[in-house]
Structure formats: structure tokens, C-alpha cells
N, C-alpha and C positions, 0 to 999 in steps of 0.2 A: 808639608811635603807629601806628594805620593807617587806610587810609583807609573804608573799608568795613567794618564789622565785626560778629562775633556780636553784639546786643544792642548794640551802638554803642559799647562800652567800650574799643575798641583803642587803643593807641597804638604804630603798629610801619606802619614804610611799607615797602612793597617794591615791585616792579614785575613782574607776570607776562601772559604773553599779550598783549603789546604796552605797552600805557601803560593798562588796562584794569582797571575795579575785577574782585575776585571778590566773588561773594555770600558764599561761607560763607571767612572768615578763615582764610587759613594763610599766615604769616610765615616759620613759623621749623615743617620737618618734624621727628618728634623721631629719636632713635637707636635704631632698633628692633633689637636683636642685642648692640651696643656696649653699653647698660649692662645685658644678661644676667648681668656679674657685677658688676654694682654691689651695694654692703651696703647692708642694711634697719637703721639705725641706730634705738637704743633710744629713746623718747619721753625726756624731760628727767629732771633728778634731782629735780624737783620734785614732779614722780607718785612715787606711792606705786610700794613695791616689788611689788604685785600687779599692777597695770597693767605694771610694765618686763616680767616673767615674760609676760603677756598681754595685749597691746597695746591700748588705749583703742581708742575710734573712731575718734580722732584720726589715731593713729598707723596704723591699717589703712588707712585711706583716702589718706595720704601712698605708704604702700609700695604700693598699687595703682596711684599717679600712674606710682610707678618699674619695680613689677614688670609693668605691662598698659599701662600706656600711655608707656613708656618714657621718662619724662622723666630727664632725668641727676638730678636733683635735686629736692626739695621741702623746705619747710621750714614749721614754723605756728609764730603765735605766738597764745595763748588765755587770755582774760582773764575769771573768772565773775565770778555777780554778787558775789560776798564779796573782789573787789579780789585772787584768789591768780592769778600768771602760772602759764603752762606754756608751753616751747618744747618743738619735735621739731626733728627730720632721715629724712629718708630718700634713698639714693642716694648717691652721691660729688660732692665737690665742684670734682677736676679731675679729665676721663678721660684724660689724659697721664699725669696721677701716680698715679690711685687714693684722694688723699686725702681724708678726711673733711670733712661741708658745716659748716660754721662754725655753732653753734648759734645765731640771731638774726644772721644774715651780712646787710652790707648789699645792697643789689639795687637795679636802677635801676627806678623803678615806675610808668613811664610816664605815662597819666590821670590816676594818683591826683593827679597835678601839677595836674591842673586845677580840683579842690577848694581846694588851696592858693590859688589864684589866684583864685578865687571870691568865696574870704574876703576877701583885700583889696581886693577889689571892692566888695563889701557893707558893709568897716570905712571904707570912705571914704563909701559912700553914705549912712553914719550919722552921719557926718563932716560931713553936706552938701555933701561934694567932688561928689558923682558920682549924679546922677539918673538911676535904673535903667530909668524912661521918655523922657528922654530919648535925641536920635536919636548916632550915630555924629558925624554933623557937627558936633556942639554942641563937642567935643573936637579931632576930627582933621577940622576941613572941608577938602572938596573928595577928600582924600585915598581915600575908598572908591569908586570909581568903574567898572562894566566892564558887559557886557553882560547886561541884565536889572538889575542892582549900583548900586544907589544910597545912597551913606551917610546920606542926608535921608531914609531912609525905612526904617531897621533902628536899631532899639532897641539898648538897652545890656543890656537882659532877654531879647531875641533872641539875643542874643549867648551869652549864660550857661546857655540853656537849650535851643541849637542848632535853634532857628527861626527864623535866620535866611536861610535857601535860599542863604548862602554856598558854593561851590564849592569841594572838598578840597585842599590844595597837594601832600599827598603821595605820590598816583597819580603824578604826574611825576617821581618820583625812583628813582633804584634805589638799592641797598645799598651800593655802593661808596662815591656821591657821600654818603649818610647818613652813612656810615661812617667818613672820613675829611674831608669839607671843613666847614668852620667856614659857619656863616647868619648871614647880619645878620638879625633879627626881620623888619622889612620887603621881603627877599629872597622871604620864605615868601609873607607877603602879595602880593607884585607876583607870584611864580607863578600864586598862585589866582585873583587877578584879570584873567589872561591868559585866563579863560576862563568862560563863561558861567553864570549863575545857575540854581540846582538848585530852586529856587521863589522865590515871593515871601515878602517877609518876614512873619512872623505865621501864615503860613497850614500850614506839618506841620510834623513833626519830623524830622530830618534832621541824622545828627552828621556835624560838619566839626571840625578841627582848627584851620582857619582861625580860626572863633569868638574861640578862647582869643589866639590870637595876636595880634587886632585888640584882647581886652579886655586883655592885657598893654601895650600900646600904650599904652592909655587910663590905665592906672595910669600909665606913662613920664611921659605928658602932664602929668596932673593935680597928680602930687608932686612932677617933676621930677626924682624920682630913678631909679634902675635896678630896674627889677622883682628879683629878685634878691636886692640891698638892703631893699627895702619888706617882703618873705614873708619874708625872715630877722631880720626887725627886729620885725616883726606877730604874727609868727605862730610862727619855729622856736624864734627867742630867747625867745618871750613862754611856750612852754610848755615850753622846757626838753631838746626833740628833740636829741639830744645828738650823733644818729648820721646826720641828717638834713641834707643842703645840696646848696645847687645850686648845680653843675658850674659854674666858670671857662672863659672864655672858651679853649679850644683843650687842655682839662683831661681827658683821655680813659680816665683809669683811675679804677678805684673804691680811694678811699681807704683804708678801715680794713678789716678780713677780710671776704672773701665768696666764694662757691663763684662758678663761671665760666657765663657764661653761652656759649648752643651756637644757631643757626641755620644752614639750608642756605640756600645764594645761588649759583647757581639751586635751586630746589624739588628738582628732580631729583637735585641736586650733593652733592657731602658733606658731611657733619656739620662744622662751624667752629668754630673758639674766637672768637665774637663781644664777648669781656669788654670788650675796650679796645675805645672809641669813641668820634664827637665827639659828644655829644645834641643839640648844638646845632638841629638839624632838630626837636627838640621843645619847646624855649623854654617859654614859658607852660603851654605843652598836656604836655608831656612829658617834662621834663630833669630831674626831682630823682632825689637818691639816697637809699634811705632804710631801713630794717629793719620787718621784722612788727611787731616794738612800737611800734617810735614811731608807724606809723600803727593801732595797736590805741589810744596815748596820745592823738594827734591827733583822730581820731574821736569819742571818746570824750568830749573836752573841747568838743569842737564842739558835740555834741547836750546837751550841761551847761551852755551857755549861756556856755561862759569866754573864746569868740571872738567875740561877733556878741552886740548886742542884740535882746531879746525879736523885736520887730519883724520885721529882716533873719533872722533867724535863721528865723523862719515864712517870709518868702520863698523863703528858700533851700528849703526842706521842702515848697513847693508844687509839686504834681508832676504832670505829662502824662505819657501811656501811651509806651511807649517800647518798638516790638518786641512780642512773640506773648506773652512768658514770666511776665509778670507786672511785669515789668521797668516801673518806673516814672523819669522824669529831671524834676528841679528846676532849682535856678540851681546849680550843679557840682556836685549830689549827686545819688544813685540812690536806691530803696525798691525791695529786692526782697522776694518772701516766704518765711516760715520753715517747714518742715514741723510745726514744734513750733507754728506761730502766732503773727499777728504778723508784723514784717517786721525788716530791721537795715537801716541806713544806712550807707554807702559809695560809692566809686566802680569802683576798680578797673581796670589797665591793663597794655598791656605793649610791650614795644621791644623788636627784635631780641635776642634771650639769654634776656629774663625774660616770667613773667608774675606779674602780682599779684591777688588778688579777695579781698576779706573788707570787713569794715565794726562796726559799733556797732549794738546795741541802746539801747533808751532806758530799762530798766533798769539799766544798766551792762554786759553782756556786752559782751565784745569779739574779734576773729577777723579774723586775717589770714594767706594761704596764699600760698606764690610757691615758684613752677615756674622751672627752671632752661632751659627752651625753650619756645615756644609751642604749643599744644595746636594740633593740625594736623585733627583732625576731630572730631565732634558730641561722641563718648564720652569723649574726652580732656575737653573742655570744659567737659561734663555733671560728670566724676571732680575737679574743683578746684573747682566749685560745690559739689557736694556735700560736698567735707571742708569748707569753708566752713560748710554746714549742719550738718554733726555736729558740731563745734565751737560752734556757737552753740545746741545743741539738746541737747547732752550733758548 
């Protein structure tokens, strides 16, 4: 989660230059020198043996993540339209040991978290639990209240689709507090309400992470259960994400294989084994764990119509401009475009150690790329977009 971000997709809080956003996102700087002798692992056993010999697109643009823009790590998972997977690696997956990144290794995938949560937004509003026009109050009255902040007058579509002019919670945090203390969901909220309204509601676009945390709230409300509960019951159990769940209260390791995630805390400071963490600072917005495939299966089943009726389903996909790039945001999903034509749908995020980006076509392709640090400036950014693109254009 962060609070300011490339194209508004971060999820990775830090604190730099006082309690102050930056324009262009850098979380986590990567290791430039440190993994000069990281290996360029073969694309999967999936590829054909002429592709191992000479690397796909795929794989070129993974080793360029490692070899030019130094990430420890990169991984893809690539789904065409004829339903065949392919996984890669590029990089090491610990620079302590040198050892190899876990082929489909799980990663913690920041925003992607807020697609999830989306869903069960939109599965209740079909529900007739949860009306997407109505206001915050109808739910949690009195409760959203601060300067400019009025919960009688921010939608539940405000919410999902970050026009609400809510104020970021995680400009006031730094890395350490992320990184080891436990959030109560309404902690984050009482943060952002300490401080004044970034617009009114309805009127631009404007990503907050607050949003997701008020509409997790709202699920709390409505089911009575634990969000948590609800997206693994809805959603991971319904489609069989096998490698996918969200982190336990005070639960700071990642379960099954996965290469190690790396941030500098301060910017300036050294390279860190950021792996173990609490996420809890991303709740709704940011805490699951989860691999290339499942969110290549996720996605995929999204825009197939196997989550969300006809109806919500088109909500979700109606989409405002979002940023310079082409970058478009719905109710917790993105439409960017394809060089091949056309666009794919996703989200895409990152936390401290990781970053994620990829999504689904509505032919069936599918593509998802995760970096083992965060891309620290434009080229880095530009280099996991575009394997993203080759991947879904190969």
C-alpha cells in the first residue's frame, strides 16, 4: 500500500521528507551492485525447448527487471487463450543464500487485495445487502466524520471507485510501525480522519486506501462477520485459490515457498530482508498473500462472469480516467491498454518487499508479474509494465 502512487495502484506506506506524500512512488530503492550476480533462471518446463535455449519475451523482460533494473527477483505467471500455463524466474530468491525464486512462489500482493474486497461488495449488493448508492451512514452512522468528512454524503460507489476525497492513512506511518505493530481496521480509519478532506465527494479521482478500509467495514457491518471470513468463503474457497489467504491477526510470515522480499527504510539506508511482516496496516486494501496464478485464476473468473452477476459485474468494469497512461479505475478494477489492442483488466499492487501488476483479457489471456522490491523510478516501472504487455501480446 502507498499513499501516493504511479497511476494510483500502490499499496506500500512509508514515510519520507517529513510525514509528506511524494509524487512519483518509491517505497522500497532496489539493489543495484547486490544482485550483479544474481542468475537469469530458465523460463518454465512448460516452454518448449527452443524458447529455454532462447528466451521468450517473457523471459527477456523478467531478466531485464534483474539485470537493468535490479530487482532481486521477478517471477510471471502466463495464461493464453488455449487455457496452457507458463511460469518463469529470474533472479535469486534469497540474497543471503543465493538460492533459486520458487517457481509460482507466493508474494504478498498489496491492492490486488482491493479487487477482492470489491467482489464482496458488489456479491452482497446483488444480495440486496448493500446499496452501491447509498450513503456511508446508512451502515456506519455518525461514524465517518472529520474536516470537510461527512459520511451522509460519500456513497458506497465513492468508495470502490476512490472519489471519495477521503484523506490517506498511510502518509502517517513509517516502516517500522508497518512493520511490526498489529491495526485494528478502525485505527487506520481514526488516522485518516485526523485530518482533513482531499475533495469533496463525487467530484475527481483520488486513490486513498482509506476507501477500501471503510468498505471492509461495511462488509463487517452488513454480515456480521469478519471480512476475512466473508472473501475466503466468497470468493478464495468459491474458486479454489489454493495458495491464496489472508494473513491472521499478528501472522507475519508467508506460509508456503516464496523468494524474499527486499526494501530500503530510510531511502537512502540499506537494502533489508523485508519478508516477515504484520500487513495488518493493509486490511481490506492490502493484506493478502497470494501467487501469479491464482491471481491469473482470479481474474480470469471475474471477467467470466463466475463472481458477480451480469449486472455488478458491468459496474465493476465502468470506468473513469485514472492518471496520464491510459490507466483507467472502476469499482476495484483497472482497464489499461495493450500494444497488441485492446486493454486487460486488473489491479495490481505492492507492499514493502513485493510488487505485483498483470490482469485478464476477456478473451481468456491471462498475466501476472511480481518483483521482489519496488520499482524506485519511471524505467523500473515502465520494465514490469511491459513484461505484463509481452505476456499478454505474445
Amino acid at each position: 500500500m502507498r499513499a501516493q502512487t504511479r497511476q494510483g495502484l500502490r499499496f506500500s506506506i512509508r514515510r519520507q521528507g517529513g510525514r509528506r506524500r511524494r509524487a512519483v512512488a518509491a517505497a522500497a530503492a532496489v539493489a543495484i551492485g547486490v544482485m550483479t550476480a544474481g542468475t537469469l533462471a530458465p523460463s518454465s518446463a512448460s516452454a518448449s525447448s527452443a524458447s529455454a535455449a532462447r528466451p521468450d519475451a517473457v523471459q527477456r523482460a523478467l531478466n531485464t527487471l534483474v539485470r537493468d533494473d535490479a530487482m532481486p527477483a521477478a517471477l510471471a505467471s502466463v495464461k493464453d487463450r488455449d487455457g496452457r500455463n507458463r511460469t518463469y524466474t529470474a533472479g535469486v530468491g534469497d540474497l543471503a543464500t543465493g538460492s533459486k525464486v520458487p517457481r509460482d512462489g507466493q508474494v504478498r500482493i498489496g491492492s490486488n487485495t482491493k479487487s477482492f474486497t470489491a467482489v464482496v461488495v458488489l456479491q452482497l449488493a446483488a444480495e440486496g445487502k448493500i446499496d452501491l448508492d447509498a450513503f456511508v451512514d446508512t451502515y456506519l452512522p455518525g461514524l465517518v466524520r472529520g474536516e470537510g468528512i461527512d459520511g451522509r454524503h460519500i456513497k458506497i460507489r465513492h468508495l470502490l471507485q476512490h472519489t471519495s476525497g477521503l484523506p490517506e492513512y498511510g502518509i502517517h506511518l513509517d516502516d517500522a510501525e508497518i512493520r511490526n505493530r498489529y491495526f485494528e481496521p478502525r485505527e487506520l480509519l481514526d488516522l485518516a480522519l485526523e485530518h482533513k478532506a482531499d475533495a469533496e465527494p463525487g467530484k475527481t479521482w483520488g486513490y486513498s486506501n482509506t476507501n477500501y478500509v471503510l468498505a471492509g467495514l461495511i462488509v463487517q457491518k452488513v454480515t456480521g462477520r469478519p471480512l476475512a471470513e466473508e472473501m475466503d468463503r466468497r470468493v478464495i474457497k468459491h474458486l479454489g485459490l489454493r495458495h491464496t489467504y489472508f494473513p491472521a491477526p499478528g501472522e507475519m510470515t508467508i506460509r508456503e515457498r516464496h523468494p524474499h522480499g527486499y526494501h530500503r527504510s530510510p531511502a537512502d539506508g540499506p537494502l533489508r530482508d523485508f519478508t516477515e511482516m504484520d500487513p495488518s496496516a493493509g486490511w481490506a486494501a492490502g493484506q493478502l498473500i497470494s501467487t501469479n496464478s491464482d491471481l491469473n485464476r482470479f481474474f480470469t473468473a471475474l471477467l467470466a462472469g463466475r463472481l458477480l452477476p451480469a449486472e455488478q459485474l458491468a459496474e465493476m468494469r465502468t470506468t473513469i480516467p485514472a492518471g496520464t497512461s491510459g490507466l483507467r479505475y472502476g469499482l476495484g478494477l483497472t482497464s489499461r491498454p495493450l500494444s497488441c489492442g485492446g486493454v486487460y483488466w486488473g489491479h495490481g499492487g505492492d507492499i514493502a518487499g513485493y510488487e505485483t501488476r498483470g490482469g485478464a483479457t476477456d478473451d481468456g489471456r491471462a498475466a501476472n508479474i511480481a518483483v521482489t522490491s519496488i520499482p524506485e523510478d519511471k524505467a523500473a516501472t515502465q520494465h514490469v509494465n511491459d513484461a505484463v504487455d509481452r505476456a499478454l501480446c505474445g
